[in-house]
C-alpha positions as CSV (number, residue, x, y, z in Angstrom):
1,X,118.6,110.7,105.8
2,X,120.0,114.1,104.7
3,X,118.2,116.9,105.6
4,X,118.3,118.8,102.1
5,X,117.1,115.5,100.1
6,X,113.4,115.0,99.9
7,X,112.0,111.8,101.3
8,X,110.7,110.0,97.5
9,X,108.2,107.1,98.0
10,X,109.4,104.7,95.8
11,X,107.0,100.9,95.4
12,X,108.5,97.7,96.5
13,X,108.4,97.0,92.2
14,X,110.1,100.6,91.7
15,X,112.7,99.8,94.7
16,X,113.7,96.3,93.3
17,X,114.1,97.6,90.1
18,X,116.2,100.4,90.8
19,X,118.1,98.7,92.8
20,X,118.7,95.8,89.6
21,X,119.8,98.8,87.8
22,X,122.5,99.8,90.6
23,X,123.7,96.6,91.4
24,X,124.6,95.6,87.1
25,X,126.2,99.7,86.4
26,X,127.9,99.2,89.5
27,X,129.7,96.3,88.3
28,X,129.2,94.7,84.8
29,X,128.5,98.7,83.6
30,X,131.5,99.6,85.3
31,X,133.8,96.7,84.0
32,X,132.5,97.0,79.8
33,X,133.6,100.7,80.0
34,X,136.6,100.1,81.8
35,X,137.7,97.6,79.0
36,X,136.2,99.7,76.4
37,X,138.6,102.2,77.5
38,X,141.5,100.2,77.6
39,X,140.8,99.2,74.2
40,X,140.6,102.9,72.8
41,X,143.7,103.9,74.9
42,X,145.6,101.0,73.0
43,X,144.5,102.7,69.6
44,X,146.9,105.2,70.6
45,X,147.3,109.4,70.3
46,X,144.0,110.5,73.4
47,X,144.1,113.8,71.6
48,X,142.6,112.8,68.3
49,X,140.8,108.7,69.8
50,X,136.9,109.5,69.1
51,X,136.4,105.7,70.4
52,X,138.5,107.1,74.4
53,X,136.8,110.1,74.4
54,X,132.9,108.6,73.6
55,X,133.5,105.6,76.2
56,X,135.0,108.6,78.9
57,X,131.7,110.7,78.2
58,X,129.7,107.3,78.7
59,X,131.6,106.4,82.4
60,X,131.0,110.0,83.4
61,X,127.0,109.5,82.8
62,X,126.8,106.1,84.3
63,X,129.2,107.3,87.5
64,X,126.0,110.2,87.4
65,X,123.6,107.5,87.4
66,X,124.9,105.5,89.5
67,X,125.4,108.7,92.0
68,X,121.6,109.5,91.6
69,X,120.1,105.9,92.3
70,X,122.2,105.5,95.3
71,X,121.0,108.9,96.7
72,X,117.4,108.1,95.6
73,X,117.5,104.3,97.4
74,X,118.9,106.0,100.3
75,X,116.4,108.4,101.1
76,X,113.7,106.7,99.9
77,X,110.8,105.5,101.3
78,X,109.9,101.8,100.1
79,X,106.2,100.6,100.5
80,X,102.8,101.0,99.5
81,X,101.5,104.0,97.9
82,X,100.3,106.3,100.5
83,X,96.1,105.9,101.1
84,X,94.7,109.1,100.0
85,X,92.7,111.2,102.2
86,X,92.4,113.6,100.0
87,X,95.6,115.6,101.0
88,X,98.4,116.2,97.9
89,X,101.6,114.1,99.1
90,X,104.2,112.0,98.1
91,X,103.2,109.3,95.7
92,X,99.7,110.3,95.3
93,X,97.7,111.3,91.6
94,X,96.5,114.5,91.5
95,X,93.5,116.0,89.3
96,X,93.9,120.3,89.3
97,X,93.3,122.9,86.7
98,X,96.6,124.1,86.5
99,X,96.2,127.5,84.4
100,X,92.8,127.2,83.0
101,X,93.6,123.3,81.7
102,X,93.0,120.0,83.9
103,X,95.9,117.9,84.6
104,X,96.1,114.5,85.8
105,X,99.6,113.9,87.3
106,X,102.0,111.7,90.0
107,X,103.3,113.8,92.6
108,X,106.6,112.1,93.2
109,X,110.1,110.6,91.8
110,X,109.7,109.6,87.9
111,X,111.3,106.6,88.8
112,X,108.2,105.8,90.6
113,X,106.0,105.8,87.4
114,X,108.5,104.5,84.7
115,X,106.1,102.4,83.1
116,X,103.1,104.6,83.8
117,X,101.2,107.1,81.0
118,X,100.7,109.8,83.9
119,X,103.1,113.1,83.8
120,X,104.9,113.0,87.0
121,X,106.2,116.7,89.3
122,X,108.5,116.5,92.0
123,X,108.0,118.2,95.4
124,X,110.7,120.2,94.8
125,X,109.0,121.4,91.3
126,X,107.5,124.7,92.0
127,X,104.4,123.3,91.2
128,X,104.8,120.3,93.4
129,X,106.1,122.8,96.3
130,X,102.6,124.6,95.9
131,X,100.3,122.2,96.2
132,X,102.0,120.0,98.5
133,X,100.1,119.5,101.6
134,X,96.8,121.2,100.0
135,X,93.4,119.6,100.3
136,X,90.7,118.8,97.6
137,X,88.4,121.9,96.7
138,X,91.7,124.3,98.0
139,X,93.2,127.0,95.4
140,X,96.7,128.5,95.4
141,X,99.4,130.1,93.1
142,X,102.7,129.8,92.5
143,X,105.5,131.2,90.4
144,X,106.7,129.7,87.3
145,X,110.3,129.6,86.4
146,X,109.3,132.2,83.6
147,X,108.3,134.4,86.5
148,X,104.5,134.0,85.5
149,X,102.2,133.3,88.4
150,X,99.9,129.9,87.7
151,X,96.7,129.2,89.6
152,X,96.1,125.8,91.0
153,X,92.6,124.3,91.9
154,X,92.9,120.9,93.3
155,X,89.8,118.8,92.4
156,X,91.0,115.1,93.2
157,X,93.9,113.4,95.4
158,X,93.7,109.3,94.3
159,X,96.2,106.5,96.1
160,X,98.6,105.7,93.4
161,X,97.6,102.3,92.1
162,X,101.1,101.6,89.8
163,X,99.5,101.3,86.7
């Protein structure tokens, strides 16, 4: 595991899932685009061939994709969502008043909840940074991207059920 990339708790259903997703852009993704471009390179003149340059654009966003589930399979760990104790981690739903408002949210990947209604903040997300680690009833503040400083309450960790 690298040392920079967070550890994202992913579901077996998540995992297998992703994984699918790898496994047909890694070849039948790759192969269509390949003889889309083909096709378009044919047609002649690169300069002016809308058809070359929309199916390039398209490999360059599935080689991303591609790039980002491997990384995220890689690092991530596969299993049940963790049982809360009432501490904000990884995979976990989290009720605070963020800024005067309650929020229900996922603390996690968003691949984690793709077929969930919840919002979902990474770790790495300055709001997920704060609270990470925090305990029901506890209060911080952190800094938002706009440089305004947010107050968190948290008022309820809950085990991630999937649905």
């Amino acid at each position: 595991m690298s040392n920079d990339a967070p550890v994202t708790f992913l579901t077996q259903e998540a995992h297998d899932r992703l994984a699918a997703e790898l496994e047909q852009l890694s070849t039948v993704g790759r192969e269509e685009i390949a003889k889309r471009i083909e096709i378009a390179r044919e047609e002649g003149d690169l300069k002016e061939n809308g058809g070359y340059h929309a199916a390039k654009d398209e490999q360059g966003k599935m080689e991303a994709r591609i790039r980002t589930l491997q990384a995220l399979l890689k690092d991530a760990k596969v299993g049940e969502a963790p049982q809360s104790s009432g501490v904000v981690e990884s995979g976990t739903v989290v009720t605070a008043t963020v800024a005067g408002g309650e929020e229900v949210f996922l603390l996690g990947s968003r691949e984690i909840a793709a077929d969930s209604e919840l919002d979902v903040y990474s770790e790495a997300s300055p709001l997920g940074a704060a609270i990470l680690g925090l305990k029901e009833g506890e209060k911080t503040t952190y800094q938002a991207p706009n440089g305004r400083s947010i107050a968190v309450e948290i008022i309820k960790v809950e085990t991630y059920s999937g649905q």
